[in-house]
C-alpha positions in Angstrom: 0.0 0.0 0.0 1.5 3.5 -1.4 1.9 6.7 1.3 -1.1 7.9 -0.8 -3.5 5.2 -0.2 -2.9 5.1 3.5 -3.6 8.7 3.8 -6.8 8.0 1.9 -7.6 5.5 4.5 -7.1 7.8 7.3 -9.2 11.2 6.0 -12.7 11.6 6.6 -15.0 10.5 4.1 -18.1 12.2 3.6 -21.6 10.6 2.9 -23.8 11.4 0.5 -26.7 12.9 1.6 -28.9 9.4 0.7 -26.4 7.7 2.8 -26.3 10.4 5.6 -30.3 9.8 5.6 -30.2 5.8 6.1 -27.9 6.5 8.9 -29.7 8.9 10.6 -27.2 11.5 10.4 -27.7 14.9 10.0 -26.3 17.3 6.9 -22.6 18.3 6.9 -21.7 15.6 9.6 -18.3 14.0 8.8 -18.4 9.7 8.8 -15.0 8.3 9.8 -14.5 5.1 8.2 -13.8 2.0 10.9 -10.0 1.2 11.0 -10.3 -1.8 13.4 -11.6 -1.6 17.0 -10.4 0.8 19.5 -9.2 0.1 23.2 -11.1 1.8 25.8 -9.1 4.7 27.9 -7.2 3.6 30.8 -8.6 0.1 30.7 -7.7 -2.5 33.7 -4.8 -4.4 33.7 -3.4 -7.4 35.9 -1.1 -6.4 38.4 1.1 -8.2 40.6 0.4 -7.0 43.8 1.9 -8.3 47.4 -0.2 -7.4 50.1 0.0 -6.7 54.2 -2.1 -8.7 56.9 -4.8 -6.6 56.4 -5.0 -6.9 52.7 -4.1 -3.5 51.5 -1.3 -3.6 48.7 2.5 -3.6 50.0 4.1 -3.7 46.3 2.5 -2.7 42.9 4.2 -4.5 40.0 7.4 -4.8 42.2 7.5 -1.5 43.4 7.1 -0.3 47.0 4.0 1.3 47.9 5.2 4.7 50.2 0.7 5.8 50.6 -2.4 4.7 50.7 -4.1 7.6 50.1 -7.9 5.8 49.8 -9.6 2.5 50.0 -13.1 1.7 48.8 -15.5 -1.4 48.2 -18.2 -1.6 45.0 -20.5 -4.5 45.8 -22.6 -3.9 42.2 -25.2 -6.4 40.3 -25.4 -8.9 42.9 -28.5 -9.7 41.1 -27.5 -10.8 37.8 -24.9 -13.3 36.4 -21.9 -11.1 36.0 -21.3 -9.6 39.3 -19.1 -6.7 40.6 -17.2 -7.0 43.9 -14.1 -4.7 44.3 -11.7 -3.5 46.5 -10.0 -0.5 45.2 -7.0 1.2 46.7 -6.0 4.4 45.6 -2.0 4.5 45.8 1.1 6.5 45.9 4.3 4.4 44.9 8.2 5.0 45.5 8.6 6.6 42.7 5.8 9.1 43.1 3.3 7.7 40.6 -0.3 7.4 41.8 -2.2 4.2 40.9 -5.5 2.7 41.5 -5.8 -1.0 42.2 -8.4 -3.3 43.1 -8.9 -6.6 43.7 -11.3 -8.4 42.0 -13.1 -10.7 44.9 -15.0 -12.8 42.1 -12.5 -13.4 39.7 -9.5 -13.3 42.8 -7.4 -11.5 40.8 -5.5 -7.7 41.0 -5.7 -5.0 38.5 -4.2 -1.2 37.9 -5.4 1.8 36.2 -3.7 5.0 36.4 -5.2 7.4 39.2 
């Protein structure tokens, strides 16, 4: 594929006003063309996390944890099939960078996201 062609691929194309009507879109509203599927913003990831007695974190991906600056619970759709029971910990580590945690109590596993 030239330079060209993968600048086509990336401008905005704009429907014609037949196709802006099927769509439901209104005149002079740019379509951009699907390029694959996007990751959501600051999605969960695993973490390795060792924790104290208590359960709050002592290391975040093999780095100290110097503050916990917040801990919370979400207990969420205990009614349905898929549901939500979280410890979060909002945290400050060694090397200054704050991080969000939580444990996932159904699937007993730890994630990060950035704070």
């Amino acid at each position: 594929m030239s330079s060209r062609e993968r600048e086509a691929d990336t401008r905005p194309a704009t429907l014609s006003r037949a196709e802006r009507e099927r769509a439901g879109a209104g005149l002079g509203e740019t379509w951009f063309p699907r390029t694959g599927t996007a990751g959501r913003l600051n999605a969960p990831r695993p973490a390795l996390v060792e924790t104290e007695f208590d359960g709050a974190p002592r290391t975040v991906n093999r780095q100290q944890v110097a503050l916990v600056r917040e801990e919370w619970r979400v207990v969420d759709r205990w009614w349905t099939e898929d549901p939500v029971d979280r410890r979060y910990f909002e945290v400050v580590l060694e090397s200054g960078q704050n991080v969000c945690v939580y444990r996932d109590q159904e699937a007993r596993s730890w994630f990060s996201q950035n704070a």
